[in-house]
N, C-alpha and C positions, 0 to 999 in steps of 0.2 A: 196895619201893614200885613199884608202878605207871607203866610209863611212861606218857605225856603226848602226844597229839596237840598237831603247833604250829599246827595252824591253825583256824578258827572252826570247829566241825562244825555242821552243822544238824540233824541226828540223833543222839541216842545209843542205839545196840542193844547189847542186855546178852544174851551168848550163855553159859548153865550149860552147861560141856561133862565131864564126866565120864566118865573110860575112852571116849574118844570117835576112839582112833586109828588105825578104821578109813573114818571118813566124815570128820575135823574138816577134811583137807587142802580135800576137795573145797565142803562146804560155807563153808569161809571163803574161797577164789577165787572162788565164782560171787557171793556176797554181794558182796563189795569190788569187781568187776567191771561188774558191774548199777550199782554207784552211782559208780563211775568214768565210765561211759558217760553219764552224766546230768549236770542243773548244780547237784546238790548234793554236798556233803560229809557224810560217815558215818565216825562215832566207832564204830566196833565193839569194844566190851569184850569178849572171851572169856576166860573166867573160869574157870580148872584148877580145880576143885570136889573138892579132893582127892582128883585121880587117881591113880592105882597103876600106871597104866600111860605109853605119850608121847604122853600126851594135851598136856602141858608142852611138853615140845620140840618139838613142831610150830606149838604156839600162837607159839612164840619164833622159830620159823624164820620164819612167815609176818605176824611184827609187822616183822622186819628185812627185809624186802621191802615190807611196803604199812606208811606212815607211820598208815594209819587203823584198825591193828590193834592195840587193846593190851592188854597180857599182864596180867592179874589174877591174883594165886592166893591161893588157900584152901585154907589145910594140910587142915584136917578135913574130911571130907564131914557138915556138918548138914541135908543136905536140900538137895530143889529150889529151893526157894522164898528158902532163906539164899543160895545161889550167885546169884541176881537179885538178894536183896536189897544184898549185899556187890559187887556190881558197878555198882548202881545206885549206891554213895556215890561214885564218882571219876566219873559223868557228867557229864559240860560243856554239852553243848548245850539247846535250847529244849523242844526233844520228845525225850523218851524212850522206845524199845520193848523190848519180852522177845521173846528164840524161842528156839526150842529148838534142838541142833547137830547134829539129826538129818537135815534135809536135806529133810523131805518138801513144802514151801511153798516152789516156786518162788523164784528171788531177786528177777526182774522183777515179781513179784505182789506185793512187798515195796515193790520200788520203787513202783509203782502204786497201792499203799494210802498210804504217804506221801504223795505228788500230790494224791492225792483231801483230805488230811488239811486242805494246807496251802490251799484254798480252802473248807473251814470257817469257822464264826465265832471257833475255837479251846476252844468250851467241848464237846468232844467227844473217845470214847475210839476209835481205829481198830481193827479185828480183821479176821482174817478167819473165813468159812467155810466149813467142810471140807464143800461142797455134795459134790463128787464124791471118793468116799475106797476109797483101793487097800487098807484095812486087810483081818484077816482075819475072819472070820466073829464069834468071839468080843469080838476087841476092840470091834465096832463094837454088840455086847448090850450087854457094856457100858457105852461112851461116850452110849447111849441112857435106860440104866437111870438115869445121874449126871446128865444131864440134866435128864431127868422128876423124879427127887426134890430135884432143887435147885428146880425151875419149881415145885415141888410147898408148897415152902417158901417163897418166895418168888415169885407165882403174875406177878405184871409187871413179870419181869429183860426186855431188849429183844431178847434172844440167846437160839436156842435150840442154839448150840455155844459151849457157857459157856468152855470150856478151849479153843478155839481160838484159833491164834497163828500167828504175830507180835501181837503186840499195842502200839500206839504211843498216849500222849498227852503234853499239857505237862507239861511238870517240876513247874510251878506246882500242875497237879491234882494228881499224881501226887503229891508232899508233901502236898499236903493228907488228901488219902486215910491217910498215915500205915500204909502197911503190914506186917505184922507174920508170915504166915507163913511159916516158914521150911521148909515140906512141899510137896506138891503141888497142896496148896488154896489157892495165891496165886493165879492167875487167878480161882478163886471169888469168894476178898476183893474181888482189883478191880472186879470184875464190879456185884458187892453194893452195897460204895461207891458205884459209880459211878450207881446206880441208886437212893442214898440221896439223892446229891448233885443228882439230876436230869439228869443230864448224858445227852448225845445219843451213841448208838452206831451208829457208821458199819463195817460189814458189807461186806467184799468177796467175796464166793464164787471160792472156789479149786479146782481141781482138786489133792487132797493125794496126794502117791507114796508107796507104800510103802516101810519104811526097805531100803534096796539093800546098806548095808554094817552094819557093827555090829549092838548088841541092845538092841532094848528092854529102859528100864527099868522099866516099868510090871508089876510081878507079880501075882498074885493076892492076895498081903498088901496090898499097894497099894490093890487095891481094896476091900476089907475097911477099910482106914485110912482110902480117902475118906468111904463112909458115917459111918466115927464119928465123924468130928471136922468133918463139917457138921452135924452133932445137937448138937456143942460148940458150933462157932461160930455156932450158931441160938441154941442157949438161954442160952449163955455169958453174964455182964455184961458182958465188953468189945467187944462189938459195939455194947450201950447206950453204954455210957460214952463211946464215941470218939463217935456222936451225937452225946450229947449236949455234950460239950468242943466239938465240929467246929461243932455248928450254933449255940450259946451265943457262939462267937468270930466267927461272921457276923453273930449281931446286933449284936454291938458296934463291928463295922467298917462296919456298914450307917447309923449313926446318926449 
C-alpha cells in the first residue's frame, strides 16, 4: 500500500519513474523544494514502474524525508501511460498533473503553471511548451513529425507540442475524460479529450534541458508504435464510444 500524505495537498503530481537512478534523487528535491518555498501543498506520487534497478530505494529514502513524497510501486512495467495511470488512483487532491522523472522542465516553471492554473475559471487543462528545447537533432524530427500527423488528424487540437509536460487539470476533468492508455500515447488521449470536451488549454513556454543524467526511453520502436496506434485510436470505436457515453451523460445531467 501506498503511503499517505496527512495533509490537504492542493496538487497531486504523478511522476512514472523507471530505472530512473540516476536523476530520480535530483529531480524529486528540486520538485518538493519549489513547492516548499510557496503556499501550496504538493502530493508527489512517484511511482517505481517496475524498475530493475534503485529506482525504489531512493523513492523510499526521499518519501521518509519530505512527508509530500509517496512511494507507489508497480511490480510489472506495462508502459508509460499505465505508471500515470496506477498513480493517478491514490491522488487526493483537486488538481492532478503527469511529468515525467526526467528532469528537463524546470520545478519553478511547474510551480508557475500551477499559479497561472488556479486563477482560471477551472474548466482548463495546464501544459507546458517546450518553445526552447536542448534535444538532439533527431529527437526533435521526430517530436515535429508526431505533431504534424496528429494536427493532421485532428486539424484544431489547441497545442502544437501535444506530448508536452507537466501537464495539470481537475481531478473532476480528468475522470471524466476516463483514460485508458497505458503506452505513450496518454498525453495524446488527454490532449484529444480535452479537445472533444471543449475545454481551454493554458500553455506556458518553457525552456526544456537536456536529459543531464540517465537514458532515454524513447527508442526508435517507440516511434514506430506512436504512429500505429494513433491510426488505432483515430479509427478505433472507442474513442466513438467514450463520446458518445461522455456526452449522452451531459445531457442528462444538463436537464
Amino acid at each position: 500500500m501506498p503511503k499517505e500524505t496527512t495533509f490537504p495537498a492542493d496538487l497531486s503530481m504523478v511522476m512514472p519513474c523507471y530505472n530512473e537512478e540516476d536523476i530520480l534523487g535530483y529531480t524529486l528535491e528540486k520538485l518538493v523544494s519549489a513547492f516548499n518555498d510557496s503556499e501550496y501543498q504538493l502530493e508527489l506520487i512517484a511511482v517505481d514502474n517496475g524498475s530493475n534497478d534503485s529506482t525504489g530505494d531512493i523513492i523510499k529514502k526521499f518519501s521518509e524525508k519530505y512527508p509530500a513524497i509517496v512511494y507507489h510501486r508497480v511490480d510489472v512495467n506495462n508502459g508509460y501511460g499505465n505508471g500515470i495511470l496506477e498513480g493517478i488512483k491514490v491522488a487526493k487532491a483537486p488538481w492532478v498533473g503527469m511529468i515525467p522523472a526526467d528532469g528537463q522542465v524546470d520545478a519553478e516553471d511547474v510551480l508557475r503553471l500551477f499559479e497561472a492554473l488556479l486563477s482560471s475559471d477551472g474548466n482548463v487543462v495546464g501544459k507546458v511548451r517546450r518553445r526552447f528545447r536542448m534535444d538532439g537533432l533527431v529527437r526533435k524530427i521526430v517530436s515535429s513529425m508526431f505533431n504534424m500527423f496528429v494536427r493532421t488528424l485532428w486539424p484544431s487540437l489547441e497545442s502544437i507540442d501535444i506530448n508536452g509536460s507537466p501537464k495539470i487539470l481537475p481531478a473532476e476533468l480528468l475522470q471524466l475524460m476516463d483514460l485508458k492508455s497505458t503506452n505513450w500515447l496518454l498525453d495524446m488521449e488527454l490532449m484529444i479529450k480535452a479537445h472533444y470536451l471543449k475545454v481551454h488549454i493554458l500553455e506556458l513556454n518553457v525552456f526544456a534541458r537536456k536529459r543531464s543524467n540517465g537514458l532515454s526511453h524513447v527508442k526508435p520502436a517507440t516511434c514506430i508504435e506512436f504512429f500505429k496506434y494513433i491510426l488505432i485510436f483515430r479509427f478505433s470505436p472507442s474513442l466513438n464510444y467514450w463520446k458518445k457515453l461522455t456526452f449522452k451523460d451531459h445531457k442528462k445531467t444538463s436537464h
